[in-house]
C-alpha positions in Angstrom: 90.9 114.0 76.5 93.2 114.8 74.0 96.9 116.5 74.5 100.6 116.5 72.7 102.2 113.0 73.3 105.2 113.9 74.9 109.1 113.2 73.6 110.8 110.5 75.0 114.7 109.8 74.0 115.7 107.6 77.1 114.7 106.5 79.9 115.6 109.2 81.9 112.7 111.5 79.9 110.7 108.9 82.3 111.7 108.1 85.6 111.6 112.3 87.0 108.3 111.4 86.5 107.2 108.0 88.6 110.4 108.3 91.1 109.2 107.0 94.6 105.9 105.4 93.2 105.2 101.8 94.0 102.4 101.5 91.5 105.1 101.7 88.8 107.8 99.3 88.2 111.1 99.8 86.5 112.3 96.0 85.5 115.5 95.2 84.4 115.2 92.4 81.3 117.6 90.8 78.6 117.1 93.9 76.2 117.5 96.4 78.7 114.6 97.9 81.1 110.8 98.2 80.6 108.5 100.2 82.6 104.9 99.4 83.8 102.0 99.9 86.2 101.3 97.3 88.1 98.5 98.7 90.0 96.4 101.9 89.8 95.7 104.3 92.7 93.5 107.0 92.5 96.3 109.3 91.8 98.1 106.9 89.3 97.1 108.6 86.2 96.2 112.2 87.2 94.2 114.2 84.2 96.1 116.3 82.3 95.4 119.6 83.0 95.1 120.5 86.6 94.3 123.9 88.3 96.5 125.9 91.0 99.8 126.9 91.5 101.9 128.9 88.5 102.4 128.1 84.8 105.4 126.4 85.6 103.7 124.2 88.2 101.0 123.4 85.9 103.4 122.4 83.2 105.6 120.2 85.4 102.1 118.8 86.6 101.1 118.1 82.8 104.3 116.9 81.7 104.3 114.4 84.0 100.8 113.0 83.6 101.8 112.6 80.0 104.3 110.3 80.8 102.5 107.8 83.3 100.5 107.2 80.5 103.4 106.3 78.5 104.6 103.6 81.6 102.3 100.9 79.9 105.3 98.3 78.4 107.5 100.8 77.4 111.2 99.5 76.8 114.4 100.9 76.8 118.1 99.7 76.1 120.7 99.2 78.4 122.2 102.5 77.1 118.7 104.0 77.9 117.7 104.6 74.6 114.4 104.3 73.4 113.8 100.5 71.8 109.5 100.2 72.2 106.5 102.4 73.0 103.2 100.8 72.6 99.4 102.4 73.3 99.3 104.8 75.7 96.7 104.0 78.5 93.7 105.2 77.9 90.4 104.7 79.5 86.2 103.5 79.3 83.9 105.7 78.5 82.6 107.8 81.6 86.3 106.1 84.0 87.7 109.8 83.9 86.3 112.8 83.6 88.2 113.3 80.0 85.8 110.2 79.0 82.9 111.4 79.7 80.3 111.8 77.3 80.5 115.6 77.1 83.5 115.8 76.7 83.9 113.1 73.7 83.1 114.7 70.4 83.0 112.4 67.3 82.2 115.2 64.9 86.0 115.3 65.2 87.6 112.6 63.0 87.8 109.0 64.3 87.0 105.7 64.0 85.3 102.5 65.7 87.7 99.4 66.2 87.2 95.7 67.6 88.1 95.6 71.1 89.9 92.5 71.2 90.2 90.3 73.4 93.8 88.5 74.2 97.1 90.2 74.8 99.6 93.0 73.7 101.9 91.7 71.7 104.8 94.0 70.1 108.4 93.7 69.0 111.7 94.4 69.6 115.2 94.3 68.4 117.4 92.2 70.6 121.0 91.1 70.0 120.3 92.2 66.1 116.7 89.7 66.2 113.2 90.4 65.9 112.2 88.9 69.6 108.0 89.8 70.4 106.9 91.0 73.9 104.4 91.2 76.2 104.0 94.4 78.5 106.7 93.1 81.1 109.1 91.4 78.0 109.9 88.1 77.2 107.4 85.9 78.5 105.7 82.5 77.7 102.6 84.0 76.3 105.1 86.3 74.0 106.6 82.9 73.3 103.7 81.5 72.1 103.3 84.2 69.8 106.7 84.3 68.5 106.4 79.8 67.5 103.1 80.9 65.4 105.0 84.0 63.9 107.9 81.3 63.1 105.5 79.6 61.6 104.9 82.3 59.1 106.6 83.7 56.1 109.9 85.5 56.2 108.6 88.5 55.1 106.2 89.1 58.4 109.5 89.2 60.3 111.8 91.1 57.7 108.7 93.3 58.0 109.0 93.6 61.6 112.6 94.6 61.5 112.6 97.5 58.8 109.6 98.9 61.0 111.5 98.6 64.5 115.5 100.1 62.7 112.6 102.7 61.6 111.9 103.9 65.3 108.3 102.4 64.9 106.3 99.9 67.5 103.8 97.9 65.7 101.2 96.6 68.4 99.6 93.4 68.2 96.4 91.8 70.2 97.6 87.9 71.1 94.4 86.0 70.6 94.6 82.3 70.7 92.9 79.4 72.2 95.4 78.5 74.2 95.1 82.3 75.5 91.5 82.9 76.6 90.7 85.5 78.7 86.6 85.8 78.6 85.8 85.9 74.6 86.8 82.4 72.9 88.9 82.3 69.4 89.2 79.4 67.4 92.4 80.2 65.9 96.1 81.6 67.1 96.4 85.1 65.6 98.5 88.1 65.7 96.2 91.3 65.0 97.9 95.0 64.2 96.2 97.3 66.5 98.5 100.5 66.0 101.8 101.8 64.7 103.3 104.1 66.8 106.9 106.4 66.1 109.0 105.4 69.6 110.1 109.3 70.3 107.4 111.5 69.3 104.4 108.9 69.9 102.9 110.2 66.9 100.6 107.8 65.2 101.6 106.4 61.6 99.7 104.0 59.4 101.9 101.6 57.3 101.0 101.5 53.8 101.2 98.0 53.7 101.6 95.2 56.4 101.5 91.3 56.2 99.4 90.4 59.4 95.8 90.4 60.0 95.0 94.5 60.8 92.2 95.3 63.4 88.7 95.1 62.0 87.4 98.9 61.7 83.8 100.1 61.6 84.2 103.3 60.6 82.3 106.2 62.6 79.7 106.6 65.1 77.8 109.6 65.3 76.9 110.6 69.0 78.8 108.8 72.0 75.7 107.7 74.0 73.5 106.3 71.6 76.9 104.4 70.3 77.3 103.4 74.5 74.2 102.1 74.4 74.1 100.0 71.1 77.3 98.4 72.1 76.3 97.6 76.0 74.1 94.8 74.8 76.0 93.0 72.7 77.1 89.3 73.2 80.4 87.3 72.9 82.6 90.2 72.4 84.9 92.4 74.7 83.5 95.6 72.6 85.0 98.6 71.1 87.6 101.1 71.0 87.1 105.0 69.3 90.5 106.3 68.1 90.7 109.6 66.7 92.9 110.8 63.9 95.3 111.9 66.2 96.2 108.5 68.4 93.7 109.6 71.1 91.1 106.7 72.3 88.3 105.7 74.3 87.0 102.0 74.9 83.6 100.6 75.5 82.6 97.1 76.9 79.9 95.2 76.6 78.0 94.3 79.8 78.0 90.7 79.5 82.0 91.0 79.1 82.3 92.8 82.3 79.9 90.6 84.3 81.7 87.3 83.2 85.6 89.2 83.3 84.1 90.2 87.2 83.1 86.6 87.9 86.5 85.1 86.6 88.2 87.2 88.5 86.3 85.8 92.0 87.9 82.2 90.3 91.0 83.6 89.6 93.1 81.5 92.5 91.9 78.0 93.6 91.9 79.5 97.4 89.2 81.9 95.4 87.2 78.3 94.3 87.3 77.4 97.9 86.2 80.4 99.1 83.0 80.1 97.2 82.3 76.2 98.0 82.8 76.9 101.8 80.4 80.0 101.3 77.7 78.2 99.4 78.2 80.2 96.5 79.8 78.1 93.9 76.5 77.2 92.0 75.7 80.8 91.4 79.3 81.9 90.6 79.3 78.5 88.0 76.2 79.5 86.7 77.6 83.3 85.6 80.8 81.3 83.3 81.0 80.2 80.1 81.0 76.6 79.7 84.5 76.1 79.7 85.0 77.9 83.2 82.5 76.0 84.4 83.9 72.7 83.5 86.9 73.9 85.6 85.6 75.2 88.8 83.1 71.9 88.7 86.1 69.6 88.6 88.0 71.5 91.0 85.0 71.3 92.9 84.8 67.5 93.1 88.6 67.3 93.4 88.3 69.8 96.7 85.9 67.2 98.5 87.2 64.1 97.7 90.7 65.6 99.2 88.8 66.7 102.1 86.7 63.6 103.1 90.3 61.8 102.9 91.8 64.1 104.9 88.7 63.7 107.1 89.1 59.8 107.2 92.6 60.3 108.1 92.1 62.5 111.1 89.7 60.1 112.3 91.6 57.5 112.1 94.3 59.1 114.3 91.5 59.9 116.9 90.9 56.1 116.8 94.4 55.3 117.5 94.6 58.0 120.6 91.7 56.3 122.0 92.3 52.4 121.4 96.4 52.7 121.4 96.9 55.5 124.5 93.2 55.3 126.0 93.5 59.3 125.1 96.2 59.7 127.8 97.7 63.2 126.4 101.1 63.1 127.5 101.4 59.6 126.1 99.9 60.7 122.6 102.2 63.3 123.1 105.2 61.5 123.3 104.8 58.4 121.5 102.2 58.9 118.6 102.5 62.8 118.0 106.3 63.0 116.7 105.5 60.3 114.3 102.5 62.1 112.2 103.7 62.9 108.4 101.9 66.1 109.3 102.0 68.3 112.9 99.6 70.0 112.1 97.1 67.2 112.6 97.9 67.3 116.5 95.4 69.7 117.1 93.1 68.1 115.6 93.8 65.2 117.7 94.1 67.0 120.8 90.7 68.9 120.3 88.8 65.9 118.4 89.7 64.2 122.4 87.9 67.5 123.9 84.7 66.5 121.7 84.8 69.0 119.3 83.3 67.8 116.0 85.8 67.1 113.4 84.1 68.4 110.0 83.2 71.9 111.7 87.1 72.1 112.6 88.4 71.5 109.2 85.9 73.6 107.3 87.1 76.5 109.9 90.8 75.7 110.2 90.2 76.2 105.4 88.6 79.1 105.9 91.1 80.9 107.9 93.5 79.8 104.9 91.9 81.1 102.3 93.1 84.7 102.4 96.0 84.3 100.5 98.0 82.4 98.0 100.2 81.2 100.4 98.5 80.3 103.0 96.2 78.1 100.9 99.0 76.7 99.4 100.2 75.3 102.2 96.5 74.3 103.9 95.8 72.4 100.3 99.8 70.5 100.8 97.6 69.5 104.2 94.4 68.3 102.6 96.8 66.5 100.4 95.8 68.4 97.1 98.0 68.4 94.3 98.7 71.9 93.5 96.2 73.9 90.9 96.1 77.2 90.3 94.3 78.7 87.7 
């Protein structure tokens, strides 16, 4: 798992290397350009060394597996220069073949970190300021982060800005309660994860440093029975192994995975639905934490009171047909049709006359728009549901 983090000046070190890939994104910002994955394929993040063809293939091959790695929030300036390089990706223990447990050795020098769990936070210089960033720049979570770190002392920032006209990237974890992913934190905190040297990658450790720094453990002595002693553990994400060199594994608990999994089945509202028209929403409610579950339940109740009032509407237009046109289609369609706030309820109408039952319609006519965001957007503008997504 380990290699020689590769030299990058500019961006053009980087882009040989992910030209014509749609899992990577080059996105042009303020400060300049950042780089990122924004999905992984199986061929996303190749390994390292690779058999076949000549020395020079292999290389080329290499070389260019280093640097996908890199293409995790890496930022450049509108010269192209070099302005932040967090963490390289790296990957769970037993994900790759590099991870697995034979080929993890912790006689070698390393040590055990908290996994934490919020999000990557690091620096930059912009127009001669220290501004903070998530993976894809200046966002709202990075804004949150940056009105706590105004909160602080000067010299957290001045601290910030020697390290960064340095050629250094300091890495933060963003953990907050306004930030929850899966593990809850009472506080708003900025947590040093790593120092990093922007061209050579090369690991450094400051000799001093205002904020929080990430709590270590020191070392473990073989990687299974450390997998095993961690999978267990409760109301943490888990751990990471970094040796001496930069190089790192992760570990996560079980329960961590199992709720992340189940959060990510709630991650959309048309997801909620999806569950309450399957019959499933009492076992996906029962798998969240408490807050979670407080959330799907009143989304939940908010879904069926829209839809019996939707319901109640649409019958009351099949009452009109019937006592105000005596169901005579043409006239329905001419007179009362053009004046519905919605078309879409003609249909409805129109079957509800052919005796098709009305609640079997609209559970149907949901279902069909729950595939995507869009499409449930515009089915929940029908049910008359303000807009919710989570």
């Amino acid at each position: 798992m380990k290699y020689e983090f590769p030299e990058i000046k500019t961006i053009d070190d980087v882009l040989p290397h992910i030209e014509g890939r749609k899992d990577f994104i080059v996105a042009e910002r303020d400060f300049g350009f950042v780089i990122n994955y924004n999905v992984t394929l199986p061929d996303s993040f190749p390994p390292i060394k690779s058999a076949g063809g000549s020395a020079k293939d292999r290389a080329a091959r290499q070389l260019t597996a280093k640097m996908r790695r890199e293409c995790r929030g890496i930022k450049f300036y509108p010269d192209g220069k070099i302005a932040a390089r967090t963490m390289q990706k790296f990957f769970n223990v037993n994900e790759k073949d590099e991870t697995q447990f034979k080929n993890i050795d912790l006689s070698e020098n390393h040590v055990i970190l908290d996994k934490l769990d919020g999000s990557m936070i690091h620096p930059i210089l912009h127009k001669g300021k220290v501004r903070l960033c998530t993976k894809m720049g200046f966002t709202e979570i990075a804004e949150d982060a940056e009105k706590w770190l105004r909160d602080k002392t000067r010299i957290t920032t001045e601290w910030l800005y020697d390290r960064l006209s340095a050629g250094i990237t300091d890495t933060f974890e963003w953990t907050s309660p306004n930030n929850r992913i899966v593990v809850s934190y009472d506080e708003p905190m900025l947590t040093l994860l790593a120092s990093r040297e922007n061209i050579s990658g090369k690991y450094v450790v400051p000799e001093w440093c205002p904020f929080e720094v990430v709590k270590s453990y020191g070392s473990a002595k073989e990687i299974r029975d450390f997998v095993d002693s961690v999978k267990d553990q409760k109301g943490i994400e888990g751990f990471i192994g970094r040796f001496s060199d930069g190089h790192m594994f992760k570990i996560k608990t079980d329960e961590y995975v199992f709720i992340h999994k189940t959060l990510d089945n709630i991650r959309f509202d048309r997801h909620i639905v999806d569950a309450i028209l399957k019959g499933e929403i009492d076992d996906t409610v029962s798998k969240l934490p408490e807050q979670d579950q407080n959330h799907v339940r009143e989304f939940e109740k908010h879904f069926w009171k829209a839809f019996e009032q939707k319901e109640n509407r649409l019958y009351g237009l099949r009452i009109r047909a019937q006592q105000s046109y005596n169901d005579d289609r043409k006239r329905i369609a001419i007179d009362m049709i053009p004046n519905l706030e919605n078309k879409a309820d003609a249909s409805f109408v129109f079957r509800m006359i052919d005796g098709h039952d009305l609640r079997n319609m609209m559970l149907e006519h949901i279902k069909q728009n729950t595939n995507t965001n869009v499409k449930w957007d515009a089915c929940a503008i029908w049910m008359g549901m303000e807009k919710k997504t989570t």
